[in-house]
Residue frames as a rotation matrix with the C-alpha (Angstrom) as fourth column:
UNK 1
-0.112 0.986 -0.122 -18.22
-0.725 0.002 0.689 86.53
0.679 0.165 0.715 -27.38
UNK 2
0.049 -0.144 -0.988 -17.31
0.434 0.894 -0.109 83.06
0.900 -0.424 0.107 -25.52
UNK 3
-0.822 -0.386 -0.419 -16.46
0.543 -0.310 -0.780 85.22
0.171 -0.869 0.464 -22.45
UNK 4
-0.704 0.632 0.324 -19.09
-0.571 -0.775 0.272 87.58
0.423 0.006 0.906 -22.75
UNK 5
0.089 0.844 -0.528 -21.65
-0.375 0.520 0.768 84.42
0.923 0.130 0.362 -22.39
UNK 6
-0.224 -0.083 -0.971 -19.92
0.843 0.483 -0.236 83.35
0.489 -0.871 -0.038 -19.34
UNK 7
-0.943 0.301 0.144 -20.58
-0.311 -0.636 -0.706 86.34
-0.121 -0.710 0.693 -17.54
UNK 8
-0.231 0.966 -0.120 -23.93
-0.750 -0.098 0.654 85.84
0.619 0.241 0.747 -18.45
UNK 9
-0.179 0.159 -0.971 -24.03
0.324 0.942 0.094 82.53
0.929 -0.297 -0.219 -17.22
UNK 10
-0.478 -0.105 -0.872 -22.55
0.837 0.246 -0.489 83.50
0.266 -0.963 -0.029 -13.83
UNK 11
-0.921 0.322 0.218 -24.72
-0.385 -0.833 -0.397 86.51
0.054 -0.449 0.892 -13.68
UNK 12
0.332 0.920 -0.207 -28.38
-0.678 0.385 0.627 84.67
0.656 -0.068 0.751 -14.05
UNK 13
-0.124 -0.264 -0.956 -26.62
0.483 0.826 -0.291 82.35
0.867 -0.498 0.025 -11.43
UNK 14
-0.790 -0.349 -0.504 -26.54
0.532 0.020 -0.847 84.89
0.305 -0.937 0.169 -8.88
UNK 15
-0.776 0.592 0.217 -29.46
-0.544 -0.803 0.243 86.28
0.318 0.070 0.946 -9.50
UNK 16
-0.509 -0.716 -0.477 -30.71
-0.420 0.691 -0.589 82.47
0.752 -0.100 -0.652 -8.48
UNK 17
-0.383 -0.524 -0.761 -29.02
0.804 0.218 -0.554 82.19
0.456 -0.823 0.337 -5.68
UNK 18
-0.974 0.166 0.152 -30.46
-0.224 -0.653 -0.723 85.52
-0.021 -0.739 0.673 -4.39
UNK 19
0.159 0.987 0.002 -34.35
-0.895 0.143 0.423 84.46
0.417 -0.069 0.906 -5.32
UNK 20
0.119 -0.197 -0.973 -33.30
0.285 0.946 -0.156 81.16
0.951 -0.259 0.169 -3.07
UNK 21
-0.844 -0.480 -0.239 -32.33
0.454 -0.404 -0.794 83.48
0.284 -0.779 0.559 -0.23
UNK 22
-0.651 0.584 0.486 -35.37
-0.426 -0.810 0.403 85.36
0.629 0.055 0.776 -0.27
UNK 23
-0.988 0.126 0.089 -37.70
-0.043 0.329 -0.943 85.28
-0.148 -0.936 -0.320 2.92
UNK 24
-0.822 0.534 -0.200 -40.88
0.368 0.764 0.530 83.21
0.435 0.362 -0.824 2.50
UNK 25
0.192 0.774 -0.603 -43.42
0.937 -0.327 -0.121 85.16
-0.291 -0.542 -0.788 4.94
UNK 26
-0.954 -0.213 -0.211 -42.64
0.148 -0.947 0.286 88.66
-0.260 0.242 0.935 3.25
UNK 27
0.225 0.870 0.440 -45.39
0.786 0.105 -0.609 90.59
-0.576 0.483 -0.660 2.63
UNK 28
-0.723 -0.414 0.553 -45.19
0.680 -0.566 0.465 92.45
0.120 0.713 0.691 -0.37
UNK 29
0.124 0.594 -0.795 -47.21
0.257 -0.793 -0.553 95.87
-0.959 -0.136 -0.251 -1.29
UNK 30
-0.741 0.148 0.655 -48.54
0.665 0.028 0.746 96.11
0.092 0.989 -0.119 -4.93
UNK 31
-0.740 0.628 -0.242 -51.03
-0.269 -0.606 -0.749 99.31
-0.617 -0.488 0.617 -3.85
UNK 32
0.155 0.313 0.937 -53.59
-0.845 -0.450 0.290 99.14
0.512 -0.836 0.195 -3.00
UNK 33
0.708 0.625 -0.329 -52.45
-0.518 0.776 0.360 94.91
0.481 -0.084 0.873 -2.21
UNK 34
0.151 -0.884 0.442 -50.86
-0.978 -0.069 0.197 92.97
-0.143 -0.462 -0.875 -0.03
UNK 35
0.889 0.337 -0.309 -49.75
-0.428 0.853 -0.300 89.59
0.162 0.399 0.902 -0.36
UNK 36
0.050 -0.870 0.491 -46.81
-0.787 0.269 0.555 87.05
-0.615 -0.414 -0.671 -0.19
UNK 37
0.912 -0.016 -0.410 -44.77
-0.369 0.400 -0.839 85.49
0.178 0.916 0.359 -2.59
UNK 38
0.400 -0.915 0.060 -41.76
-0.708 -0.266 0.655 83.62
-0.583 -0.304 -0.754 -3.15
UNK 39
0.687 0.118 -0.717 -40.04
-0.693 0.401 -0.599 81.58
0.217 0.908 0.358 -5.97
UNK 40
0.488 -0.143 0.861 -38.34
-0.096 0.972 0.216 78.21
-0.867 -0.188 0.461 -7.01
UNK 41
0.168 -0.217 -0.962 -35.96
-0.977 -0.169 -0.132 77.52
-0.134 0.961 -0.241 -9.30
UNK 42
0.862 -0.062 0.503 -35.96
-0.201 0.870 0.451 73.60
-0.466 -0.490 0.737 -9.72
UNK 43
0.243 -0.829 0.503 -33.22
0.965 0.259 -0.040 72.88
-0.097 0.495 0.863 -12.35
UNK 44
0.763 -0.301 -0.572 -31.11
-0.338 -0.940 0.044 76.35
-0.551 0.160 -0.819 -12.31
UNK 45
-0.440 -0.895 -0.072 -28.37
-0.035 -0.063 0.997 74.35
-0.897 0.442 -0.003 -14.46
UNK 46
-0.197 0.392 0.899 -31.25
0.902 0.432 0.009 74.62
-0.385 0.812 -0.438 -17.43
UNK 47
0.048 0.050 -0.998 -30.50
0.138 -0.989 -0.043 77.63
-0.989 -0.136 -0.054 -18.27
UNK 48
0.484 0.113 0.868 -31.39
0.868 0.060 -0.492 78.83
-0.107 0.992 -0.069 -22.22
UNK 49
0.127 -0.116 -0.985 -29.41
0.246 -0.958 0.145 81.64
-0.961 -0.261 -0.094 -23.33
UNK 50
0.590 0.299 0.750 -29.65
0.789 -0.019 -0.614 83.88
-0.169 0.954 -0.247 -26.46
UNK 51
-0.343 -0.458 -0.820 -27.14
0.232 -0.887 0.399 86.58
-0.910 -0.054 0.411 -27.36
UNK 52
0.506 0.032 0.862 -28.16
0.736 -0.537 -0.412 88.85
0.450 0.843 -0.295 -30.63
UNK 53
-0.268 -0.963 0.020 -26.00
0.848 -0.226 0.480 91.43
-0.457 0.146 0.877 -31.79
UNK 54
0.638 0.434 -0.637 -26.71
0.469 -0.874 -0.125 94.96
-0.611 -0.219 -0.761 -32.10
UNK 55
0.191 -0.467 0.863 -26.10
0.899 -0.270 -0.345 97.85
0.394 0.842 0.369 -34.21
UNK 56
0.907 0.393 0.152 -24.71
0.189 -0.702 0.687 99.64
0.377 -0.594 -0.711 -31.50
UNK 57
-0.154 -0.984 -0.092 -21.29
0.206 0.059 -0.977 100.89
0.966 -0.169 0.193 -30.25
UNK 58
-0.208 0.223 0.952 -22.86
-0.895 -0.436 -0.093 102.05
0.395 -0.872 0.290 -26.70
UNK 59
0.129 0.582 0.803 -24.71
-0.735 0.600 -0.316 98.66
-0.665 -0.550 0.505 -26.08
UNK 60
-0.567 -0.067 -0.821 -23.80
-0.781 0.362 0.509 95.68
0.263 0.930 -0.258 -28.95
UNK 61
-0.831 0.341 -0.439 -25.54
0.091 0.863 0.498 92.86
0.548 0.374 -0.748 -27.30
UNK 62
-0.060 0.807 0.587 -28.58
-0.993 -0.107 0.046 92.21
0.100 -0.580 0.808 -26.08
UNK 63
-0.824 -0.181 -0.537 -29.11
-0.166 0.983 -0.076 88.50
0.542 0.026 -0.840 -24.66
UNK 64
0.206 0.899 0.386 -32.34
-0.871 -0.011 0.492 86.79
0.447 -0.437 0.781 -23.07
UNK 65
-0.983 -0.139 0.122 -31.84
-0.183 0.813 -0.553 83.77
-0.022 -0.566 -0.824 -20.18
UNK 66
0.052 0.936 -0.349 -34.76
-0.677 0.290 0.677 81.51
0.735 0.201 0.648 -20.03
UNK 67
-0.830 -0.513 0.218 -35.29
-0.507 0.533 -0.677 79.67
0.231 -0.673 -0.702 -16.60
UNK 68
-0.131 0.894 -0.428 -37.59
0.408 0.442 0.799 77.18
0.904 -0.069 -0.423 -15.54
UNK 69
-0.949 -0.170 0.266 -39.27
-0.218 -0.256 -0.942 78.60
0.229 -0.951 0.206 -12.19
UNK 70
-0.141 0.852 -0.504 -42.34
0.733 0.433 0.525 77.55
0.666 -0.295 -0.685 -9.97
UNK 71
-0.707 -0.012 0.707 -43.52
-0.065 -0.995 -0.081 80.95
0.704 -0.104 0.702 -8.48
UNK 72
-0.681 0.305 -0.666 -45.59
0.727 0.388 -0.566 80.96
0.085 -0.870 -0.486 -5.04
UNK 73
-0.875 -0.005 0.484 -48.24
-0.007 -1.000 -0.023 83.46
0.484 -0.024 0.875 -4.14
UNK 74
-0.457 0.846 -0.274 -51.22
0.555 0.030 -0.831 84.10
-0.695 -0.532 -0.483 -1.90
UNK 75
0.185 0.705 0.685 -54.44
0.916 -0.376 0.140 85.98
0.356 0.601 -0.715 -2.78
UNK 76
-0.606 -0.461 0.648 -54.45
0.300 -0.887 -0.350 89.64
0.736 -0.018 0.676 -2.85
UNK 77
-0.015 0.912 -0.409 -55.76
0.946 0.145 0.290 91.35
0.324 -0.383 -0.865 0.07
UNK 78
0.224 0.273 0.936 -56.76
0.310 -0.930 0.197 94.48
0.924 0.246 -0.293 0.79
UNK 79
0.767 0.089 0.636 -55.31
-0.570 -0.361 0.738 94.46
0.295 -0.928 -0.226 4.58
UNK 80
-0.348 -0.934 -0.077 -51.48
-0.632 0.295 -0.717 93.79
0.692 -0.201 -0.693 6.03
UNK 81
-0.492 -0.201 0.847 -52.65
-0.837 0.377 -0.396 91.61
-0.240 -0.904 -0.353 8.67
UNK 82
0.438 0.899 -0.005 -54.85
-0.665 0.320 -0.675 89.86
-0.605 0.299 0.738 6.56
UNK 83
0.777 -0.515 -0.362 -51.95
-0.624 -0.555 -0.550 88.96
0.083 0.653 -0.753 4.35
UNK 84
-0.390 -0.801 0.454 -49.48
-0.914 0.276 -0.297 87.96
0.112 -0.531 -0.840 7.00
UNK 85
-0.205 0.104 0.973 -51.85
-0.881 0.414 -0.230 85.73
-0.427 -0.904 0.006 8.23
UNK 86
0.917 0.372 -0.143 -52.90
-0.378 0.700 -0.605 83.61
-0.125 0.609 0.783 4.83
UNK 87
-0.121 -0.915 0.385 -51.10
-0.586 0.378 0.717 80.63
-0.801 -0.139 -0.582 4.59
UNK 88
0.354 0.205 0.913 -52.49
0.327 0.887 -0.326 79.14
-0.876 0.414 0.246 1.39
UNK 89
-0.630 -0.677 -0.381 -50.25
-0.327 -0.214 0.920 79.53
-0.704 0.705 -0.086 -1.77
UNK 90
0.685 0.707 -0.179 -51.09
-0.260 0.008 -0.966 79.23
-0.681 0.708 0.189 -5.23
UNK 91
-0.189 -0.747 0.638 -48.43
0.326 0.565 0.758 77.19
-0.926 0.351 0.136 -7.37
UNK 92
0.897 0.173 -0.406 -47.53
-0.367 -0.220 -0.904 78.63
-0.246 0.960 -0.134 -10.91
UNK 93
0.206 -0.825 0.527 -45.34
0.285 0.565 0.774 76.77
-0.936 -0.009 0.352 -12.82
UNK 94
0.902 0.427 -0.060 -43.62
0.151 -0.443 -0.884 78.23
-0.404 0.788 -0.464 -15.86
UNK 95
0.151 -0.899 0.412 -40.78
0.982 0.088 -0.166 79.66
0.113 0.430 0.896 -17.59
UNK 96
0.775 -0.163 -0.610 -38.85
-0.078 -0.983 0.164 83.50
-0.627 -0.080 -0.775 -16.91
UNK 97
-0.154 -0.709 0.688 -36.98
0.923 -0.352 -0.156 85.30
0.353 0.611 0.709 -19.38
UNK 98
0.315 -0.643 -0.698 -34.73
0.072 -0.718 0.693 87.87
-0.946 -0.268 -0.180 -17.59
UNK 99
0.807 -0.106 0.582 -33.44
0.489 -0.432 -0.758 90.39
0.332 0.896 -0.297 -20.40
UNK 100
0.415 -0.630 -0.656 -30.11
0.519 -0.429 0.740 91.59
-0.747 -0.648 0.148 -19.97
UNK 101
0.926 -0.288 0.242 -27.97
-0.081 -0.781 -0.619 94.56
0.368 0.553 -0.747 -22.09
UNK 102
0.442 -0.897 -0.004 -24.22
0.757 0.371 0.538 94.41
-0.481 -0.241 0.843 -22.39
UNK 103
0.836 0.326 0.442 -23.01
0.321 -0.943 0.089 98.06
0.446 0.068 -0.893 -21.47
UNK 104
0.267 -0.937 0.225 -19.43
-0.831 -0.342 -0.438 99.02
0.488 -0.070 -0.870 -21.00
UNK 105
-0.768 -0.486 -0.417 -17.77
-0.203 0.802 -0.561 95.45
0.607 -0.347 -0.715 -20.39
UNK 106
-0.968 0.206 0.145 -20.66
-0.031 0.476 -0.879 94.27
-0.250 -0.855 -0.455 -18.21
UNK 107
-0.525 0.851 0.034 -24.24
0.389 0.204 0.898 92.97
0.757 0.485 -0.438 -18.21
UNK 108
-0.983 0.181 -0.027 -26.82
-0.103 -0.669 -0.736 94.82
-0.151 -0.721 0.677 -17.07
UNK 109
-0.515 0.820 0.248 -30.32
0.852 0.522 0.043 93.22
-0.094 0.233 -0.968 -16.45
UNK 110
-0.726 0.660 -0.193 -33.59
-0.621 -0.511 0.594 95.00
0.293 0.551 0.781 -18.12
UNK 111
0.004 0.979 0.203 -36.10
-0.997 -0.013 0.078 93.40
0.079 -0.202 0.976 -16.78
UNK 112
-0.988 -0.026 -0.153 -37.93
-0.097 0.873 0.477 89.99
0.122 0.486 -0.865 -16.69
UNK 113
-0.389 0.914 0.114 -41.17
-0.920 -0.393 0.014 88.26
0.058 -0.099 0.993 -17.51
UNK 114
-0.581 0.414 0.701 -43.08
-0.298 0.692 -0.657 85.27
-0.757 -0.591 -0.279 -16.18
UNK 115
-0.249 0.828 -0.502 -44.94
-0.939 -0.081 0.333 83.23
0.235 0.554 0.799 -17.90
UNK 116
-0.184 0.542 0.820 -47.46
-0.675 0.537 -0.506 80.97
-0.715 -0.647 0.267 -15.81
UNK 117
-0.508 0.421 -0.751 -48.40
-0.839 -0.043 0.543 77.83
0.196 0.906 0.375 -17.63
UNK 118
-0.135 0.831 -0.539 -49.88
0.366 0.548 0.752 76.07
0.921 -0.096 -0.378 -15.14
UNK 119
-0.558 0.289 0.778 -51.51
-0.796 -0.451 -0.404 77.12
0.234 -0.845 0.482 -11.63
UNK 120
-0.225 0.030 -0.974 -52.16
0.472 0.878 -0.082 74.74
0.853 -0.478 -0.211 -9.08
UNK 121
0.378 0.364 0.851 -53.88
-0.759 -0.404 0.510 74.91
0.530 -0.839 0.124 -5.60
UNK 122
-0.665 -0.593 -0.455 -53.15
-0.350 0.785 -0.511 72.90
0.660 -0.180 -0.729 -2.53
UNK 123
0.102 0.994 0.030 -56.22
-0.892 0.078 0.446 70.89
0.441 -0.072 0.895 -1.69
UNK 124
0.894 0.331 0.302 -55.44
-0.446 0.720 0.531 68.43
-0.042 -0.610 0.792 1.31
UNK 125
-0.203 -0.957 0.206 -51.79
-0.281 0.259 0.924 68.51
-0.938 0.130 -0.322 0.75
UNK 126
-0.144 -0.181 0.973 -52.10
0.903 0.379 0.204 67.34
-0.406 0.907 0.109 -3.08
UNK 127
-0.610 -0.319 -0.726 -51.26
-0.403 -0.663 0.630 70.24
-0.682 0.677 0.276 -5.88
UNK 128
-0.289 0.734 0.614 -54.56
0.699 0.600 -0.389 70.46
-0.655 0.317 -0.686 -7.90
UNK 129
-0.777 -0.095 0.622 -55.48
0.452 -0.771 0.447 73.05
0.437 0.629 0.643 -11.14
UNK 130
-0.934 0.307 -0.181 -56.97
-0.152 -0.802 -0.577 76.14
-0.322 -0.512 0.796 -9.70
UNK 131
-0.304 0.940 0.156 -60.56
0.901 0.230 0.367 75.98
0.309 0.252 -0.917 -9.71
UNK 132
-0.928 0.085 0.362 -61.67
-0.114 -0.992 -0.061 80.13
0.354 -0.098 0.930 -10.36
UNK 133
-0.180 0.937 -0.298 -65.07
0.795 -0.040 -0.605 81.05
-0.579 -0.346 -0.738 -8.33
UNK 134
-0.589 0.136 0.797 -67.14
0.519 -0.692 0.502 83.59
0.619 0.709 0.337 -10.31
UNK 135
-0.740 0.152 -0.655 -68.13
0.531 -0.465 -0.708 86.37
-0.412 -0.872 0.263 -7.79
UNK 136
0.340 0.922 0.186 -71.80
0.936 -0.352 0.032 88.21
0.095 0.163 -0.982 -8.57
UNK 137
-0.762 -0.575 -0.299 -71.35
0.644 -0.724 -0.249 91.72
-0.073 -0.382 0.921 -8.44
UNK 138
-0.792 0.482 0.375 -75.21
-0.556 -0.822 -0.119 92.95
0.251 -0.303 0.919 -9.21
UNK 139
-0.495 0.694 0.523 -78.07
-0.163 0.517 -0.840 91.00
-0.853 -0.501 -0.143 -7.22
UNK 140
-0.701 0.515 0.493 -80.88
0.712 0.548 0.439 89.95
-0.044 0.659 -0.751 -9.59
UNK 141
0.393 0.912 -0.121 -83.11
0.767 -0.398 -0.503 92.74
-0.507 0.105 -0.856 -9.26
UNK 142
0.292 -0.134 -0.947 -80.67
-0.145 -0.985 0.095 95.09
-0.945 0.110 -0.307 -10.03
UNK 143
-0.599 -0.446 0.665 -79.88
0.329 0.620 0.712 93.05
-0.730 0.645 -0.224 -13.10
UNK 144
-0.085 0.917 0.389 -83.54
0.888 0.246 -0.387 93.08
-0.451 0.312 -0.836 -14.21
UNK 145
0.772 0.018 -0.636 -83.07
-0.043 -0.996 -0.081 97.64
-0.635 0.090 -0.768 -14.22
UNK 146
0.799 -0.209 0.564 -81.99
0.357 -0.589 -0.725 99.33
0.483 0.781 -0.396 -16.83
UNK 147
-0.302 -0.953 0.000 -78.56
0.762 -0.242 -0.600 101.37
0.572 -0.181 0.800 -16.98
UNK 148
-0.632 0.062 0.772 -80.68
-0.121 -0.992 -0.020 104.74
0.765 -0.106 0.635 -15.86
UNK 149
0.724 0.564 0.399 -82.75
-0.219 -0.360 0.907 103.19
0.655 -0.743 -0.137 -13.19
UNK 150
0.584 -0.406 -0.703 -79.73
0.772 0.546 0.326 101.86
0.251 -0.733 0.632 -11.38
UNK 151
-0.675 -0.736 -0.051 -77.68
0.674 -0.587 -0.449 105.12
0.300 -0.337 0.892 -11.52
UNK 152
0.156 0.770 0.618 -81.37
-0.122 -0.606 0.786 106.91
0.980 -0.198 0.000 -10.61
UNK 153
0.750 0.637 -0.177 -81.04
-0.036 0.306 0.951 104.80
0.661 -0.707 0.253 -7.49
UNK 154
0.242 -0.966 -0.092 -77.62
0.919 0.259 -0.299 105.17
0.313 -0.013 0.950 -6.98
UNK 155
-0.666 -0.131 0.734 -77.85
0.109 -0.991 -0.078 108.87
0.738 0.028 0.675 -7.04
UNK 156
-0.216 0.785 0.581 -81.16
-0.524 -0.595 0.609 109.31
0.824 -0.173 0.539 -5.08
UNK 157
-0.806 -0.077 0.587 -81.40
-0.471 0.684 -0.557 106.14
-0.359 -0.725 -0.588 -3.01
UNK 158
-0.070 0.998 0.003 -85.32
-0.520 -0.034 -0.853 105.42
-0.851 -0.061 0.522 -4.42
């Protein structure tokens, strides 16, 4: 079991080390969005790990790693050049738990999930909580109409 955990160890280590490597002006593609991300791990020796024990002879353990991480990201945008060209991030700070499965002598990651628990903007160089705009989507007259004159006018133009 003692051995087993070290792999673990040194596997959420390189896994890291490769989100440290990773190139800051990528733009990702989340269809239809582009955008650009890239992460932080500040303390990567705070690593939480859990092994539980299965009733399994294919797979016996299953273990979660908990890491602190601080997760970059622009806004989504609906154009690659549009994308490339935003340079303002959005700071989430939080905690990932990377699931891994221990399958013939070796771990084998299953996933992970993020969880934001704070978001921050940068607002004159100073890291400030995110302040959400609430975007109108139907004018005031069309408020005022009913469900059947707006899809009347929708359909018909009139």
């Amino acid at each position: 079991m003692e051995m087993a955990e070290s792999d673990l160890r040194s596997l959420a280590a390189k896994d890291i080390a490769a989100a440290a490597r990773e190139d800051r002006n990528a733009v990702h593609r989340l269809r239809p969005y582009y955008f650009k991300r890239y992460s932080e791990y500040p303390s990567p020796e705070e690593i939480e790990v859990d092994i539980a024990e299965k009733d399994s002879q294919t797979s016996p353990y299953l273990a979660e790693v908990v890491i602190p991480k601080v997760r970059y990201a622009t806004r989504l945008h609906r154009n690659r050049d549009d994308a490339a060209a935003d340079q303002n991030y959005f700071r989430n700070t939080g905690l990932e738990t990377i699931s891994y499965e221990f399958r013939n002598g070796r771990w084998l990651r299953l996933g992970s999930l993020f969880h934001a628990i704070k978001v921050e903007e940068n607002v004159n160089g100073e890291w400030l909580p995110l302040r959400e705009e609430v975007k109108q989507t139907l004018s005031e007259s069309q408020q005022e109409q009913g469900w059947f004159s707006r899809s009347w006018y929708a359909i018909t133009g009139r």
